[in-house]
TISEMAR-226514 format. One record per residue (C-alpha): residue in three letters; x, y, z. Coordinates in steps of 0.5 Angstrom, whole numbers, plus 2048, in hexadecimal, padded with zeros to 3 digits. Last residue first. Layout:
<tikol ALA&x X&y Y&z Z>
...
END
This chain:
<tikol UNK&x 671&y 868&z 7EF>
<tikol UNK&x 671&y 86F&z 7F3>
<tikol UNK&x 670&y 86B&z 7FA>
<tikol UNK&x 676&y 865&z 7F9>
<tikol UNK&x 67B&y 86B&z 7F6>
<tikol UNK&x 679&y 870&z 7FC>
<tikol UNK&x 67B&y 86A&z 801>
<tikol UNK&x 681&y 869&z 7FF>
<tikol UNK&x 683&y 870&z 7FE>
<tikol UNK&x 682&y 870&z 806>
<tikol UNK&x 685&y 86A&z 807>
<tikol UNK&x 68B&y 86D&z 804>
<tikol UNK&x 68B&y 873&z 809>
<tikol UNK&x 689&y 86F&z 80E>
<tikol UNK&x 68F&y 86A&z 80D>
<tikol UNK&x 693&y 86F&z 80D>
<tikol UNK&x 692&y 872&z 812>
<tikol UNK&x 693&y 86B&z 816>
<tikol UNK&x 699&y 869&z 813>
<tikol UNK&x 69C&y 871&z 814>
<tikol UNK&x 69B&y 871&z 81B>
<tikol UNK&x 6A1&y 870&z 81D>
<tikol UNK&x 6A5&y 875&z 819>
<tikol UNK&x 6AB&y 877&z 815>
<tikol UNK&x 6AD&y 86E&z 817>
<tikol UNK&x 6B2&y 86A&z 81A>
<tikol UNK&x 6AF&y 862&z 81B>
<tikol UNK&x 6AA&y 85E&z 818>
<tikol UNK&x 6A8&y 861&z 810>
<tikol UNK&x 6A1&y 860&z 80F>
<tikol UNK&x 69F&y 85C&z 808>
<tikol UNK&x 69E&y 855&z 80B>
<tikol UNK&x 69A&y 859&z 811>
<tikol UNK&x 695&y 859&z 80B>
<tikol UNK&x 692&y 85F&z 809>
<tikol UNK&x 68D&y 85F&z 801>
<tikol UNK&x 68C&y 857&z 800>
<tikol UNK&x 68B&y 856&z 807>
<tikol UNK&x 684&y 85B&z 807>
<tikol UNK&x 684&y 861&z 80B>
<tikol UNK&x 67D&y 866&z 80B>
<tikol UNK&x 678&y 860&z 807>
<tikol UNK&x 67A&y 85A&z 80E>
<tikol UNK&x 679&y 860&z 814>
<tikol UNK&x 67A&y 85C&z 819>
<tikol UNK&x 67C&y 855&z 817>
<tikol UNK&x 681&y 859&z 812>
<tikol UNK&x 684&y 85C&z 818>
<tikol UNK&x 683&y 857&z 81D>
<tikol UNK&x 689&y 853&z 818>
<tikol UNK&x 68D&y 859&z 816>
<tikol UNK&x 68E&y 85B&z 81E>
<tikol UNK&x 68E&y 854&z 821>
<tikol UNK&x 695&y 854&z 81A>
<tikol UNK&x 698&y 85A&z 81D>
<tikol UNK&x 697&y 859&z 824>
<tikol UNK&x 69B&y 852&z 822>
<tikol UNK&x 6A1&y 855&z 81E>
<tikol UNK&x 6A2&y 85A&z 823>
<tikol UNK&x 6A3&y 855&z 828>
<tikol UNK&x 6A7&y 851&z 824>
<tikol UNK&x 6AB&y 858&z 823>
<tikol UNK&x 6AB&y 858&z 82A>
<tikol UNK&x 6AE&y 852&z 82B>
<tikol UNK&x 6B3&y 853&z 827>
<tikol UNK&x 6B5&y 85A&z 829>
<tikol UNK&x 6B6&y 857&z 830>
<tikol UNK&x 6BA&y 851&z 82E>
<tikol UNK&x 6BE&y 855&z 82A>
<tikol UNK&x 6BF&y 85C&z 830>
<tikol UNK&x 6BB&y 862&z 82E>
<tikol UNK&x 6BE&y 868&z 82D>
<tikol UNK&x 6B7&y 86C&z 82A>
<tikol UNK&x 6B3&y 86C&z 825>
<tikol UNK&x 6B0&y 867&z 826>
<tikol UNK&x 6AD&y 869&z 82C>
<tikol UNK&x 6A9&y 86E&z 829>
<tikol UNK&x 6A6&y 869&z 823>
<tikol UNK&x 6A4&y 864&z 829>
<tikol UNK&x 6A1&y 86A&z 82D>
<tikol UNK&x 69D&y 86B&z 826>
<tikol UNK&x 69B&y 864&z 824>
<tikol UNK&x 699&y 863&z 82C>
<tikol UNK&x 694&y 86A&z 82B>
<tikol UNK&x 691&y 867&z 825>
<tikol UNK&x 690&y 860&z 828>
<tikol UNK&x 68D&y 864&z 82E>
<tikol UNK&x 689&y 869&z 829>
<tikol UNK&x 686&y 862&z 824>
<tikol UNK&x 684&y 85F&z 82B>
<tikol UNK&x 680&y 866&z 82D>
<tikol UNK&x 67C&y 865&z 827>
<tikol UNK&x 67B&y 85E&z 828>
<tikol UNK&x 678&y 85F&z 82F>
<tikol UNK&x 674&y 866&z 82C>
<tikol UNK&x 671&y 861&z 826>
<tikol UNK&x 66F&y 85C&z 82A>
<tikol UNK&x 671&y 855&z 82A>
<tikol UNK&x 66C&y 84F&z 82A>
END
């Protein structure tokens, strides 16, 4: 069984890999590079959702943030997803409490 600081520290790897992923996409990459790392992207994305709504299943909810619904690739900011997927689940979890 894994401890909560173990997936704790899963979640910020993950989400430290997303953001250097989202910086290096924005810059010149050659095609096969840039294809690669969007794979990448892609994946980290995915281990995030998925520890995500293991971890904290009433904060983050497939339904409400999916990767499906992130843009891969040139972004305003790196973190946005991931904000956002607070910000959502947040709300969320409001929504759940009050009724």
């Amino acid at each position: 069984m894994t401890s909560i600081d173990d997936t704790l520290s899963e979640i910020r790897w993950l989400r430290n890999g997303i953001w250097r992923c989202r910086r290096l996409l924005n810059t010149d990459l050659p095609g096969a590079e840039r294809k690669a790392l969007e794979r990448r992207l892609h994946e980290q994305l995915s281990a995030f959702e998925r520890l995500s709504s293991t971890a904290f299943p009433l904060a983050f909810s497939s339904k409400v943030y999916s990767v499906k619904s992130t843009t891969i690739g040139r972004s305003d900011s790196p973190e946005a997803p991931i904000e956002n997927a607070a910000m959502v689940s947040s709300g969320c979890l409001g929504k759940s409490i009050s009724g």
